[in-house]
C-alpha positions in Angstrom: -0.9 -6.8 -23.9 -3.1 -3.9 -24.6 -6.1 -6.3 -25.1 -5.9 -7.5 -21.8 -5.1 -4.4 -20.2 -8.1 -2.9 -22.2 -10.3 -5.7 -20.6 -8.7 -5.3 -16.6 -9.6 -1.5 -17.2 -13.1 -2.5 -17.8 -13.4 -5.0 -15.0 -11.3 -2.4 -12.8 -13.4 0.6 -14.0 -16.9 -1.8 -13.2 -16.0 -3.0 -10.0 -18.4 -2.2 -7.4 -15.9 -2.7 -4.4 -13.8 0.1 -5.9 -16.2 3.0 -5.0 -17.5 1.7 -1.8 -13.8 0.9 -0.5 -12.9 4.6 -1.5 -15.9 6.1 0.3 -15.1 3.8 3.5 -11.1 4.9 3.4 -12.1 8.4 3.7 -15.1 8.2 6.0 -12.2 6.4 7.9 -9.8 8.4 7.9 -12.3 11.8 8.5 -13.0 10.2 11.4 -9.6 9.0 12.7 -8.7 13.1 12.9 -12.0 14.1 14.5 -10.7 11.2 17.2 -7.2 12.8 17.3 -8.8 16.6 17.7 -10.9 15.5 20.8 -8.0 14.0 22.3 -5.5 16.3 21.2 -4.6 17.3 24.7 -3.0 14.0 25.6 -0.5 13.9 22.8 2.9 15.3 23.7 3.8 18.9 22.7 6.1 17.0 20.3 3.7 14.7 18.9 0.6 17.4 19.1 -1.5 16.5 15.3 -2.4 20.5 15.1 1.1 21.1 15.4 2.2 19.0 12.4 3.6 19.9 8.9 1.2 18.5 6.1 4.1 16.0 5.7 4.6 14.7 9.3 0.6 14.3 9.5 0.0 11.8 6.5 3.4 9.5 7.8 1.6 9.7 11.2 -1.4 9.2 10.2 0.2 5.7 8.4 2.4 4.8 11.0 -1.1 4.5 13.3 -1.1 0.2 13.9 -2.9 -1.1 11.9 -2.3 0.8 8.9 -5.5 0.7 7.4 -4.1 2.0 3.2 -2.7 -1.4 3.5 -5.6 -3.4 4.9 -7.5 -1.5 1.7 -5.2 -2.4 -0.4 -4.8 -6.1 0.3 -8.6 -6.4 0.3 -9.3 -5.2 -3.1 -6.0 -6.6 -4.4 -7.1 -10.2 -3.6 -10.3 -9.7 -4.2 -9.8 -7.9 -8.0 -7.5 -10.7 -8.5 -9.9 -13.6 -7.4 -13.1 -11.9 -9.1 -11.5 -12.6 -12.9 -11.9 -16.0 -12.3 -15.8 -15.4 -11.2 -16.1 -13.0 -14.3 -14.4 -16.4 -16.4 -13.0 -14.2 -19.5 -9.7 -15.3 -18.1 -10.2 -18.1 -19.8 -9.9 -16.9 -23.4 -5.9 -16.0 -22.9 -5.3 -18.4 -20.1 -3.6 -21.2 -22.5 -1.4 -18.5 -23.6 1.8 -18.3 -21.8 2.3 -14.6 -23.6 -0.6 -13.6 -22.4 -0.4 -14.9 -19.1 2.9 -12.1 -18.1 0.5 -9.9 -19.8 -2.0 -10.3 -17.3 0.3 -10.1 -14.4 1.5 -6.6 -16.0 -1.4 -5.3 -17.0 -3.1 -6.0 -12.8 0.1 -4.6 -11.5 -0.7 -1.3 -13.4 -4.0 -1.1 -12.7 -3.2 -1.7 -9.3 -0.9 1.2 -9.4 -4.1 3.3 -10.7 -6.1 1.7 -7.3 -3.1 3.0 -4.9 -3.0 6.6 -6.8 -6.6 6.7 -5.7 -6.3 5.9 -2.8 -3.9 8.7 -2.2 -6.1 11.1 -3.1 -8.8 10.0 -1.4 -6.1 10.1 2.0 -4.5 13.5 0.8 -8.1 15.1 0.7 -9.4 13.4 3.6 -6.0 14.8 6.1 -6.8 18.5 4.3 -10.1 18.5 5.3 -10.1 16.9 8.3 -7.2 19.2 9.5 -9.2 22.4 7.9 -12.1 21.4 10.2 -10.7 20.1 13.1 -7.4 22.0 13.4 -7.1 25.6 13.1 -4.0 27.1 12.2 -2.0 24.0 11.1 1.2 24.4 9.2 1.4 23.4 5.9 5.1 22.9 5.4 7.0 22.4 2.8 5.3 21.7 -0.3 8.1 19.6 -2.0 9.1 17.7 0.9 5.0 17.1 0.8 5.3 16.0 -2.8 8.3 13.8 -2.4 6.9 12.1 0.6 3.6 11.4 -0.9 6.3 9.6 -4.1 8.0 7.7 -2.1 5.2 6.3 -0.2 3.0 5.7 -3.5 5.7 3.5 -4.3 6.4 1.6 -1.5 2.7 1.1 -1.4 2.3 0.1 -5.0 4.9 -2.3 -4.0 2.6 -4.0 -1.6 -0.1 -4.2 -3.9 2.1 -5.5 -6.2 3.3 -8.3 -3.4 -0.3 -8.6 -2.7 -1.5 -9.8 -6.1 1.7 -12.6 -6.1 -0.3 -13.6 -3.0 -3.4 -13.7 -4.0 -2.3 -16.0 -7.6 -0.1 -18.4 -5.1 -2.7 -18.6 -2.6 -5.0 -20.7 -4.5 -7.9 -19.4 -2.4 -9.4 -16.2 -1.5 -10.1 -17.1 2.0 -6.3 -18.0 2.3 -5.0 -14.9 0.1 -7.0 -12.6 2.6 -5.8 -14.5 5.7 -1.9 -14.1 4.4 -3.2 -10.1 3.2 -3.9 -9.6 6.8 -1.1 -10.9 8.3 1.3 -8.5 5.9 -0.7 -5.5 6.1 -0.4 -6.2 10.1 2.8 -6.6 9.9 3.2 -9.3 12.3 6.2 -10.6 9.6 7.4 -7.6 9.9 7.7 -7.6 13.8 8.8 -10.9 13.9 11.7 -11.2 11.2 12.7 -7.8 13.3 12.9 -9.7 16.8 14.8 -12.5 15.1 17.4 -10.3 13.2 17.9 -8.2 16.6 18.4 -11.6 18.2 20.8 -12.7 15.6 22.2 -9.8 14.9 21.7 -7.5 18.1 22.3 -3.3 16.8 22.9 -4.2 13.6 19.8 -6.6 13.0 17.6 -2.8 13.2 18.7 -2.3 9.5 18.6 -5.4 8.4 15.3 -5.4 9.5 13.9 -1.8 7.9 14.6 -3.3 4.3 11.7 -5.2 4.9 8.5 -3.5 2.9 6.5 -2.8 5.4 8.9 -2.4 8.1 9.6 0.5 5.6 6.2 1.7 5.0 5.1 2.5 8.4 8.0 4.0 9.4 9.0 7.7 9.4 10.5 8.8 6.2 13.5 10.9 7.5 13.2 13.5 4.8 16.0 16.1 5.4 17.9 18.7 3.3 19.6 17.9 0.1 17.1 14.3 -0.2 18.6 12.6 2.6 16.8 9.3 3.7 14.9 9.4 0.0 17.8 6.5 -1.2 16.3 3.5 1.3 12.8 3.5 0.5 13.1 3.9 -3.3 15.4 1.2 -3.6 13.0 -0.7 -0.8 10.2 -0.1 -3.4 11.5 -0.8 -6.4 12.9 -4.2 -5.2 9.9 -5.2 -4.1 7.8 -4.3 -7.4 10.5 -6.1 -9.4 10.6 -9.5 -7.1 6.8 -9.7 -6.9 6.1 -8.4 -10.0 8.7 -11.2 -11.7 7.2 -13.8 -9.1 3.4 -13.0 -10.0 4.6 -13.6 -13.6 6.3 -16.4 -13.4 3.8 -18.1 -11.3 0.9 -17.6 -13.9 3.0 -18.7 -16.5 3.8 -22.1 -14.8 0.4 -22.1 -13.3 -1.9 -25.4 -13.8 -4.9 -25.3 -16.5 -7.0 -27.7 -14.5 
């Protein structure tokens, strides 16, 4: 296990992709809140970005279709998954069932690493952006900050993790992008919504927000006394057990040839 997660560090830590998608993300995002300064006057007073806790900015900035963190990370996802089989050292522990579940673990942590970065590259990019282009903006509550900025680590780690099950079962990386795309859309999302409220009318609504990235882009309601924390751990961590177990399973029953 720590062999192979010694080796994806290296191939993680060498990836050209992961540098250049980080730089993007936060050009990206600068840019998005310049955007929202020069048109600040058409928001609502309820709604106005300079008016936001540090908090309600990052979930609105998520919420924004199409959420671009998980565009990022279904594009490095599939493609650090499909670029071992390029780099061909896979091969050495391929025939080893062991070391197949080690692989999957070892991706899923390092994809974990990928989404932390990626939060730091958005958490600096909203500071900035709302230092330069909105004066006076309240910073809020710093643990309500902190526990938002958990919760949605997870849920996005969760994708990731859903994303690299894709990208093994997908058999392609035209196909696992394709499929990436669609999810980080969230046209699944929207549609197994429409057919639980047809189903199920009211009650189809929450039905329908257990789905990942239903929950993702989503408001987090964060009151007092961790109210609305419950959903979207339990969200997560189903998620990063079901794909994580799937990715695992898969590779272990996957075909030499």
């Amino acid at each position: 296990m720590l062999n192979i997660l010694r080796m994806d560090f290296r191939r993680f830590r060498k990836n050209n992709m992961l540098p250049l998608l980080l730089a993007v993300f936060f050009a990206f995002q600068l840019f998005g809140i310049f955007m929202m300064s020069r048109y600040a006057d058409s928001y609502s007073a309820g709604l106005a970005p300079g008016s936001m806790s540090a908090s309600e900015f990052f979930q609105y900035m998520l919420a924004q279709p199409p959420s671009w963190m998980l565009l990022y990370v279904a594009v490095f996802t599939v493609h650090y998954t499909w670029s071992e089989r390029s780099a061909g050292f896979y091969k050495n522990y391929i025939s080893m069932r062991h070391a197949r579940v080690s692989s999957v673990l070892a991706k899923a942590l390092l994809l974990a690493l990928f989404t932390l970065l990626l939060f730091v590259a958005a958490v600096a990019a909203n500071a900035l952006g709302r230092l330069l282009f909105f004066e006076n903006a309240p910073t809020g509550e710093l643990g309500q900050y902190a526990l938002l900025l958990l919760l949605q680590f997870l849920l996005h780690w969760a994708f990731a993790v859903m994303m690299l099950f894709v990208a093994l079962a997908a058999r392609s990386l035209i196909a696992g992008l394709i499929i990436g795309l669609l999810l980080a859309l969230n046209l699944v999302g929207y549609s197994l919504s429409a057919l639980a409220a047809l189903l199920l009318g009211e009650d189809g609504a929450g039905i329908a927000s257990w789905w990942l990235v239903n929950r993702i882009v989503h408001t987090l309601e964060l009151g007092q006394g961790g109210a609305g924390v419950l959903e979207p751990a339990i969200v997560a961590l189903l998620f990063l057990l079901l794909f994580g177990a799937a990715g695992a399973v898969f590779r272990q029953r996957e075909d030499l040839r």
